[in-house]
N, C-alpha and C positions, 0 to 999 in steps of 0.2 A: 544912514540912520544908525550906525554903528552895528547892525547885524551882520551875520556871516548867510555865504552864497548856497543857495541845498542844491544837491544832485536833481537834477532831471528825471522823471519813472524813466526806468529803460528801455519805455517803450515808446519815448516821446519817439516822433517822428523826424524832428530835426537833426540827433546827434548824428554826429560821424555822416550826413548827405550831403556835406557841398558838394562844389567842385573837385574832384579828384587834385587836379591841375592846381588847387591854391594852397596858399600856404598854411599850416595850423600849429607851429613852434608855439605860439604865446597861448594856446590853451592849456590849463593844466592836467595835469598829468591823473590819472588816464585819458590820453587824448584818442584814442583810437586811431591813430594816425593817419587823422582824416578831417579836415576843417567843420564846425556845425554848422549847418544852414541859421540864417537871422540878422540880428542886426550885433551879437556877442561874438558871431565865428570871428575866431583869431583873434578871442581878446583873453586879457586874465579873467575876466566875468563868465567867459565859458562854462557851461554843464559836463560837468565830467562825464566820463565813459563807465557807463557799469562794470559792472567786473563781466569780463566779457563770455559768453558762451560757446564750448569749442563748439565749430562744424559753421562758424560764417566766415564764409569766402572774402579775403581782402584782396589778395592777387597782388598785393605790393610787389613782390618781388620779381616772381614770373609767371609760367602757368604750371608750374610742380607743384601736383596732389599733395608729395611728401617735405616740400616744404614748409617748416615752420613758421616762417615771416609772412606767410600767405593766410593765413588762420589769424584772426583776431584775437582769438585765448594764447596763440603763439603753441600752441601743441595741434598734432596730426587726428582728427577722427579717428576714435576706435568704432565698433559694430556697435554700440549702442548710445553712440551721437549723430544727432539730427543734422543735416548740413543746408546751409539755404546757398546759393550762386546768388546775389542780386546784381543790379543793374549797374552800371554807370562805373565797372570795376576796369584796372588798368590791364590787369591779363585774367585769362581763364581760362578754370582747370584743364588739363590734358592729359588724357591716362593713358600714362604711354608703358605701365610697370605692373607686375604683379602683387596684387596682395592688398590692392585700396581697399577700404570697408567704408560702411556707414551705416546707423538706422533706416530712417527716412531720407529722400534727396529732394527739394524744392529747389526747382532752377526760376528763378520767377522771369516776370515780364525783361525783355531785357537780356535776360543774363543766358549764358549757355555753357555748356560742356561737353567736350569732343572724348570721344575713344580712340583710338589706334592700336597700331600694328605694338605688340607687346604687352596691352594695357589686359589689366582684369580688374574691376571696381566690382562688389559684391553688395547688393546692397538688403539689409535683411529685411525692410518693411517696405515701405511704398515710393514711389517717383510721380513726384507733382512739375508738370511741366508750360511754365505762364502760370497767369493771374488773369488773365481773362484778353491781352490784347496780344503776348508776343512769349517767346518763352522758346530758347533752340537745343535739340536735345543731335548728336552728329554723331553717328558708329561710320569711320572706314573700316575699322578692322578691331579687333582685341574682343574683349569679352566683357558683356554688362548684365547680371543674372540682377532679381527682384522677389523674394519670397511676397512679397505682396501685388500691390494695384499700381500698373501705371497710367494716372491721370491727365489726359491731354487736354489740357482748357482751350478756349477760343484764342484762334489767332496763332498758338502755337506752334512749331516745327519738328519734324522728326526727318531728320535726313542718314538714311542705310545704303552703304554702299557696299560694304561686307561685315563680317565677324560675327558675333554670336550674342543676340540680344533674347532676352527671354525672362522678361515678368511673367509673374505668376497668373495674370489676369490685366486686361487692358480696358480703358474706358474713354473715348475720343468723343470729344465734341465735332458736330456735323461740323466747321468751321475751322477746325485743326487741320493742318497738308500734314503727311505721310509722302516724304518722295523717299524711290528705289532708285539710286547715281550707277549703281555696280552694273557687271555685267553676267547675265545668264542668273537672274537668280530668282528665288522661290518664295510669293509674296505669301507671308504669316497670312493665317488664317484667322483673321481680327476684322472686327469691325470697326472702321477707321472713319472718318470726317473723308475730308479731298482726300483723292490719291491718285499719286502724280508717278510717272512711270519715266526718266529722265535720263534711262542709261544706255546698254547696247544689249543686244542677242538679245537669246530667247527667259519671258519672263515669264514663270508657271505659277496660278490659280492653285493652291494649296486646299480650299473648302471643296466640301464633298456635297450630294445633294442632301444628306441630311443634313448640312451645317455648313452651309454655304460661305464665303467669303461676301464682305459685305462693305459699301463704301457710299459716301455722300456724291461727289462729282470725279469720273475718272478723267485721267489727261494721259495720250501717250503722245510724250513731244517729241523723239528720234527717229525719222527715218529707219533706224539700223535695230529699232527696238521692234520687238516681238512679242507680245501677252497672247502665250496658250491657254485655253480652257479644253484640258484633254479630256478623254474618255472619263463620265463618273463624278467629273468637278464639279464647280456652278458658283457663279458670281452674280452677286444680285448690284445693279448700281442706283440706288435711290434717285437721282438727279441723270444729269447728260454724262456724255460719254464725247470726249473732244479726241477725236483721232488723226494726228496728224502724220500717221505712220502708213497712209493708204490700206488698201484691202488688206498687204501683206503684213499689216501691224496688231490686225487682231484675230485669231484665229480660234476655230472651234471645233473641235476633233472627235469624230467618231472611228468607233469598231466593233468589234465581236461583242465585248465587253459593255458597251452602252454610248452615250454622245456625253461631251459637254452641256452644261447647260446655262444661258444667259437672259437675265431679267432687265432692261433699263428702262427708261424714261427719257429719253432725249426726244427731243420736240423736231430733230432734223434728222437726217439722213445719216447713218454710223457708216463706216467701210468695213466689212468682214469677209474672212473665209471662213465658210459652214462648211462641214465635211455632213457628209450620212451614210450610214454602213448600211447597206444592206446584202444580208446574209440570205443565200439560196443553196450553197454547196454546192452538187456535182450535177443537179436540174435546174429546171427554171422553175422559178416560185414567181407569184402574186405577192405586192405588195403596194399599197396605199400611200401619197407622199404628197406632201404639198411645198409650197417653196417658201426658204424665211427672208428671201431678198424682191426686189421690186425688177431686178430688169433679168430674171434668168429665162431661158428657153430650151425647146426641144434637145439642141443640142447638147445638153446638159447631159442627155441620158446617149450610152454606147451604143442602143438599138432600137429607134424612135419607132422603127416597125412594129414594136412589143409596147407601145406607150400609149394610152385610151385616156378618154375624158367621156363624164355621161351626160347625158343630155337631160333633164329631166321632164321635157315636153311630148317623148315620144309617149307612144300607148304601148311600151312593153309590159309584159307581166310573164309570172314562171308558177310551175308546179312541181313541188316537193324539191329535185334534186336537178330538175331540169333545165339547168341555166345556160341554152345555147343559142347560138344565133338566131334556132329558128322563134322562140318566145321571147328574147330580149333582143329590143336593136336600139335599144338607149344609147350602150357602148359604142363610140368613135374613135376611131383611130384619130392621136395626136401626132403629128408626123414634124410639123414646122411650128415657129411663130412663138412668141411673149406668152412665159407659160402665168395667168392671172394669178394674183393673190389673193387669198383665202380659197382658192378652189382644188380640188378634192384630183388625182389623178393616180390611176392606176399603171405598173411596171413591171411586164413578165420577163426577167431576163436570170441570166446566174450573180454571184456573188459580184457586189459590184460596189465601189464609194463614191456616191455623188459629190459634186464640186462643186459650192453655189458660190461666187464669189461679186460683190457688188455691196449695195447699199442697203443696210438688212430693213427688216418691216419697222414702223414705227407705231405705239401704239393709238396714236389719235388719226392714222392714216390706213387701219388696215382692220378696227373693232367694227366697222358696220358690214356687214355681209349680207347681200338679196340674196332672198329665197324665193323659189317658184313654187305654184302652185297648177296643174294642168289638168282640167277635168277629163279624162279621156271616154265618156259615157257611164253606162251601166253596170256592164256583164264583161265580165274578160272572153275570149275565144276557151278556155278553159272552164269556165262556169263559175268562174269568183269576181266577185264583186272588183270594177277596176279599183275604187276607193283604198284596197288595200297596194295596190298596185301605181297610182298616182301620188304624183307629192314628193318624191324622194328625191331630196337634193345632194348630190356628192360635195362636200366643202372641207375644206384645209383649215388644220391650225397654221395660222403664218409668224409662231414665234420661235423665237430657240429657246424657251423653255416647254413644257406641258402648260396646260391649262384645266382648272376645275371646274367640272362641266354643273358641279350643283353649285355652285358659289352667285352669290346672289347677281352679281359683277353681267353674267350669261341671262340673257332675259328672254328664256325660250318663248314665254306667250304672248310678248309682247310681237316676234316673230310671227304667231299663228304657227308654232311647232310644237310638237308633240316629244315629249321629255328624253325617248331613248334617244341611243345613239349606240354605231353598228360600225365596226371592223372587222374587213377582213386580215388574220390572219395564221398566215401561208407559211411562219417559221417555227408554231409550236402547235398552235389546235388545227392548222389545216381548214381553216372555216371559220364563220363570222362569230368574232362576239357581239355579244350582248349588253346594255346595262341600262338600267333605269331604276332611277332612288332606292339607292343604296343596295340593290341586285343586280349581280352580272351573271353571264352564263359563259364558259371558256374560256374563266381568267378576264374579262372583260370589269372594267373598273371605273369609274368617276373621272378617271384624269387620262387625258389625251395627251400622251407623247408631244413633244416639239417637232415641227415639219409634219407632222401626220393628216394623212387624208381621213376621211369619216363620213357614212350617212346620216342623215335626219331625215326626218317626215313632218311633212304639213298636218295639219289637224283636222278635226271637221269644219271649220267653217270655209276647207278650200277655200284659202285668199292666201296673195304671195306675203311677202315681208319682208321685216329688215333683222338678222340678229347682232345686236354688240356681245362682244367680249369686253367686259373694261380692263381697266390695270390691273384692278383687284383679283383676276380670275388668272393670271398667271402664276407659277407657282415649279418650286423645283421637285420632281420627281418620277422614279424611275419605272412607272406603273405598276407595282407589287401586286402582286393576286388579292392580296387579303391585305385587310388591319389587323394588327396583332392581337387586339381588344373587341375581334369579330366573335360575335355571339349568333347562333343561328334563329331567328325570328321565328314568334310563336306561329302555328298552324302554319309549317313553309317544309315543301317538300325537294329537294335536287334528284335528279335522276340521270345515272350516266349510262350509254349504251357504249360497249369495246366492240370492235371488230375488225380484221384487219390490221391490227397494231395503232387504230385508229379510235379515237373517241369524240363522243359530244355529248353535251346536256340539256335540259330544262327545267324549270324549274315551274311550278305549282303553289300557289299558295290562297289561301283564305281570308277575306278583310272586308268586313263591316260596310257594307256601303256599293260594293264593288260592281259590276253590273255583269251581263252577259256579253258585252259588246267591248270593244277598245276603251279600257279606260285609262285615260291621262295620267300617266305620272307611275300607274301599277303595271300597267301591261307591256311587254315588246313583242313586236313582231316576229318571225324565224324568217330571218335568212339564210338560205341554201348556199352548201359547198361548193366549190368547181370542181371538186376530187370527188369522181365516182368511187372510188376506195373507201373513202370517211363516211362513216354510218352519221345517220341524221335521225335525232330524236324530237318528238315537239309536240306541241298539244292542239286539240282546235276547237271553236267555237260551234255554236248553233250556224252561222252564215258562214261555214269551213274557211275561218281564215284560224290562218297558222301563228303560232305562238311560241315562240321560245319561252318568256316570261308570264305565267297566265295566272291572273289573279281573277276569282271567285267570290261572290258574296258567303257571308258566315252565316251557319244554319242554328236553327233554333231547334228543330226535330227532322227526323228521316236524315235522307243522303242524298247523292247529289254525283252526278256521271260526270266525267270529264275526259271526253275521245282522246285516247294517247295515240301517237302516230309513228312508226317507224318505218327507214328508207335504208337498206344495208344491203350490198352485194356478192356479201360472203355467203355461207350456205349456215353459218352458225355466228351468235352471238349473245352478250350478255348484256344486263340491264342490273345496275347497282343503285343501292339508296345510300347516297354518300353524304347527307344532311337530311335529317330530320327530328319535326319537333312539332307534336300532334297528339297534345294532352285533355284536348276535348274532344275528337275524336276518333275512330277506328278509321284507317285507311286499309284499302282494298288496291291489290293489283290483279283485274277479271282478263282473264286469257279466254275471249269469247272460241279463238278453235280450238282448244283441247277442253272447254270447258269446268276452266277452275277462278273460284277466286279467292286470291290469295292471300291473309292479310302481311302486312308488310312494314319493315324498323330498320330505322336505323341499319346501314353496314351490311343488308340484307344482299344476296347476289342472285338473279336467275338467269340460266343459261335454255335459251331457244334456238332451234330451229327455224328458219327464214321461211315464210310464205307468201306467194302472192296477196293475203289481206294483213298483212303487217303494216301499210298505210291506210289502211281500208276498214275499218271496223273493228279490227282484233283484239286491239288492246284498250282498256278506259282504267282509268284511276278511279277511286268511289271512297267517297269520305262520308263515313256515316255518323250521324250524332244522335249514337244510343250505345249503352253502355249494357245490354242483354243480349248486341250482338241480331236482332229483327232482319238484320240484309241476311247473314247466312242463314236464318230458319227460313224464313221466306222460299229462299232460294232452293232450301229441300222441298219444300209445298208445294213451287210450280214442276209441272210435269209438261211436255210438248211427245206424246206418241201419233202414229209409229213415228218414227225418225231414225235415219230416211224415209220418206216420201216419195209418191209420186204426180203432191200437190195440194192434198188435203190431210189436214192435220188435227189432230185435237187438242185443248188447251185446259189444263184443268186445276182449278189455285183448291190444296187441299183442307183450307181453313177458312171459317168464316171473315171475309173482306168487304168494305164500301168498293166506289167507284175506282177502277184501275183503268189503265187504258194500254192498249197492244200495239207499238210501230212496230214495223219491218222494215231492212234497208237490207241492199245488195254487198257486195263486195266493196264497192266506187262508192260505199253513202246515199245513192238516188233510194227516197223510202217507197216502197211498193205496197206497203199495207199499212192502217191506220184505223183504230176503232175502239169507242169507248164500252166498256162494260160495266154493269152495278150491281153480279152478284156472285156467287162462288161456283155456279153450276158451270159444267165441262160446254166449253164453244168448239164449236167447227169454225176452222179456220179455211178458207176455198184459194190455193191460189195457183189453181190450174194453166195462167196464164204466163208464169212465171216460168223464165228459161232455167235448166237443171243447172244447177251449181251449190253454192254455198250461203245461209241467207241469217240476218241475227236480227233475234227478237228481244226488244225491250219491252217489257211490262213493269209500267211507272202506276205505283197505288197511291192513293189518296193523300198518305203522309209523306210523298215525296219520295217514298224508298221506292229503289227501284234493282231488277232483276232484270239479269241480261242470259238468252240462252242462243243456243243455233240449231240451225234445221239445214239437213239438206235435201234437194228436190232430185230424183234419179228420172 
């Protein structure tokens, strides 16, 4: 039509894409030396070449970063050119030199770029790796640094055999492979798509438990390959775990220092070695284990004559500190035989590291765990109700990581279990902790070690059950005492007793609702030491069960007694208030045999003298809510003369009072006297019949306040 031919945007999509292989001499000039795709390529009607932009790869020549015929501008990138690799090119880069630069690197679908032995590429911004279906990025050796993000699209490759790779920040599509070709090396601690494990010797877990290493599907395809997760690490695998390097291809390391820790999801059977340290020193310690493989046994342990399972059907039950054959016969010797998964096993021996080696647990094969329940009657041989004493099932974590026992994943009630949960241990408190919502007592925490044994208790409606663990409830971590961001909860009292170069706690607290009796979710149990050395502190109820954790209803007026109980064999000890926070009311520590009560804060220390009624009456807690201080005047008013006695006493409140009422209890709790009164005149008290000892009188008045004194009978 006599018009002249216009440039193509340079962004058409057709210039410069044919066939590498055709010819394009008859395009003009700028032809990028490269035929268009159409029906013009290799004619004079061709679309020119824009004037071209340094930093695109042509590869005409060879695969030299530094040469110029390779670059379609014909000049070399400096650090503030963009460079793209695409597809369909006849060589590609290889940096085999020091000193390459660039801004950005885009290797797209297609295209790649190798490092080697001599090479240093610098790259100041980001590494875009694909387009979404293929993209190959290859370190054997040399150095590729990234002030910025490397972005690993779908489909994409990253193949490390050695050298020194290091963006600033990584971001993988679950769909991108990550293979390690080299040998003996240290996987970055990134979270990666696939990752694929392809080379020889030992390959080490670089995530820590707070910052795990993290991957979509792992693969270790060598025989001769090895992935440690040593002492402290922890590798989470979103998907499966294909190991075809047998047991001796994945392995999991413990010691002094702490275990590895392992999360996956594989639907089948993995091969590992679990290691587990356990530390005793120069004796033999107690310690709780369960196993995270499906075929391990007895043999597993050096001294199976030291190795128990419990039973939870017998009718044992214990008091205070007395946990011996003759009140418990729960415990069974485990001597032979498939030691079960998820179940709970006790091991008295010295410093020792177990060896699980096998098929490790999986989690749709190892989250349902029965729970018994066995009503064993009434009344224990001790005079406690069995109810506190039935129910208690010994069970295992059976993974290689911990587990979070409040996460929603654990579904205690659907079990018919009751929320604590109880460890013994035998390497720092010497005795059980504790914990339940969000309170522990001796270091006792939410999260269950991996491989860890543990109690539970059934609930009231005595029926057995099922609990899951789901996936959800695993979790990497190294059971810390505390949150960092731990505040101590309103009206919540800790109490530590030393003795012996040994301590324990309990804790007390106040909440809305709370009853006199076990309540769900606020209260734990006390479980007793096996170490007569380790003093035992704890609280008890109206039905004398034992409380490490004891929650109270909140008072509106008066006060409120809570029997403190102590069990120590030394001849002296102290009692600390190492948390407190009790801004509605005055707390009291009543030392019923010397006759004092004391009020009590924060940081506060008392130092005693051990007595036969130190589990027996001696001590109570008294929270009072009134702000005049009513318990200590009170407590001047009442009078109890003579005292001592030789049976009959008199009683006399020296202020006008409504109805009060008088118990008496012995040393052991058993009340021997009991009688209401409605006015301030002096009472004779008659208790002739009562053997000489030591005897404590509470007088609870109408407002709930109450005063506690002692008599003794000669």
């Amino acid at each position: 039509s006599g018009g002249t031919w216009t440039n193509d945007a340079s962004t058409s999509p057709a210039i410069d894409a044919g066939n590498p292989a055709d010819a394009y001499a008859n395009e003009p000039a700028d032809n990028g030396s490269r035929i268009n795709q159409g029906a013009y390529g290799n004619t004079v009607q061709a679309s020119k070449t824009a004037t071209a932009a340094a930093g695109l790869w042509t590869g005409n020549t060879s695969n030299d970063w530094a040469t110029t015929s390779n670059w379609s501008s014909g000049t070399i990138p400096t650090s503030t050119d963009n460079v793209t690799i695409p597809a369909s090119r006849p060589n590609y880069p290889l940096i085999n030199e020091a000193g390459d630069v660039c801004q950005n690197l885009e290797i797209q679908d297609g295209g790649s770029l190798t490092v080697t032995t001599g090479g240093n590429l610098a790259v100041s911004g980001t590494i875009t790796l694909g387009n979404g279906t293929s993209g190959n990025l290859t370190m054997t050796a040399g150095t590729l640094t990234s002030t910025g993000t490397l972005t690993a699209n779908a489909g994409s490759n990253l193949y490390i055999t050695s050298g020194t790779f290091s963006p600033n920040a990584v971001s993988f599509n679950a769909t991108s492979t990550t293979t390690y070709n080299g040998a003996g090396q240290s996987i970055s601690n990134w979270t990666y798509g696939n990752l694929v494990l392809n080379g020889t010797g030992t390959m080490l877990i670089s995530g820590t438990i707070a910052s795990p290493t993290i991957c979509n599907n792992l693969t270790i395809n060598n025989s001769g390959n090895v992935l440690n997760i040593d002492e402290g690490k922890a590798l989470t695998v979103n998907g499966s775990i294909t190991n075809n390097a047998g047991t001796a291809g994945l392995v999991i390391n413990s010691d002094a220092t702490g275990t590895g820790s392992l999360i996956h999801n594989s639907g089948a059977g993995v091969n590992a070695t679990v290691y587990r340290y356990l530390e005793s020193g120069a004796t033999r310690r107690w310690h709780f284990v369960s196993s995270p493989i499906s075929s391990a046994t007895a043999s597993n342990f050096t001294s199976t004559s030291n190795l128990y399972q419990y039973d939870e059907s017998t009718n044992d039950y214990w008091t205070g500190a007395s946990n011996d054959a003759g009140s418990v016969n729960g415990w069974l010797p485990f001597t032979a035989g498939a030691m079960l998964v998820n179940k709970g096993y006790a091991y008295n021996y010295f410093t020792e590291t177990l060896n699980y080696a096998g098929q490790l647990n999986i989690n749709t094969a190892t989250n349902a765990i029965t729970v018994n329940y066995t009503n064993n009657g009434v009344t224990a041989p001790n005079g406690i109700t069995y109810q506190d004493f039935d129910g208690w099932n010994f069970i295992g974590n059976p993974y290689t990581s911990a587990i979070d026992w409040d996460n929603a994943a654990v579904n205690h009630a659907a079990a018919n279990l009751l929320d604590g949960i109880y460890i013994y241990d035998d390497a720092v408190a010497h005795t059980y902790t504790s914990y339940v919502n969000g309170v522990g007592t001796n270091g006792g925490t939410q999260y269950i070690p991996a491989m860890q044994g543990f109690f539970v208790k059934g609930d009231a409606t005595e029926t057995p059950g099922t609990l899951t663990i789901g996936a959800a409830a695993r979790t990497h971590n190294t059971q810390a005492f505390w949150k960092t961001n731990y505040e101590t909860p309103e009206n919540f009292i800790r109490l530590k007793i030393t003795a012996n170069s040994y301590s324990d706690e309990t804790v007390i607290r106040l909440s809305e609702g709370a009853s006199n009796d076990v309540d769900n979710g606020l209260d734990a149990y006390k479980m007793f030491t096996w170490d007569t050395n380790v003093p035992q502190i704890y609280t008890n109820s109206n039905s004398n069960t034992g409380y490490s954790i004891n929650t109270v209803n909140t008072l509106s007026a008066g006060s409120v007694s809570i029997p403190l109980k102590v069990i120590q064999t030394g001849g002296t000890y102290s009692i600390q208030i190492t948390e407190f926070n009790s801004s509605e009311y005055k707390v009291y520590l009543k030392d019923n045999l010397n006759n004092e009560n004391i009020q009590i804060g924060l940081d506060d220390i008392f130092n005693f003298v051990s007595d036969e009624t130190d589990d027996a009456g001696r001590y109570e807690i008294i929270f009072e809510k009134n702000t005049l201080g009513e318990l200590q005047a009170k407590s001047t008013f009442v009078t109890l003369f003579p005292n001592p006695n030789s049976g009959t006493f008199y009683l006399t409140i020296g202020k006008s009072v409504e109805d009060y009422t008088v118990t008496i209890t012995n040393t052991i709790g058993q009340t021997i006297y009991n009688n209401k009164f409605n006015n301030n005149l002096t009472k004779e008290i008659n208790l002739k019949t009562a053997a000489k000892g030591l005897y404590f009188v509470k007088i609870e008045f109408s407002d709930k306040s109450i005063v506690n004194k002692k008599i003794v009978i000669e």
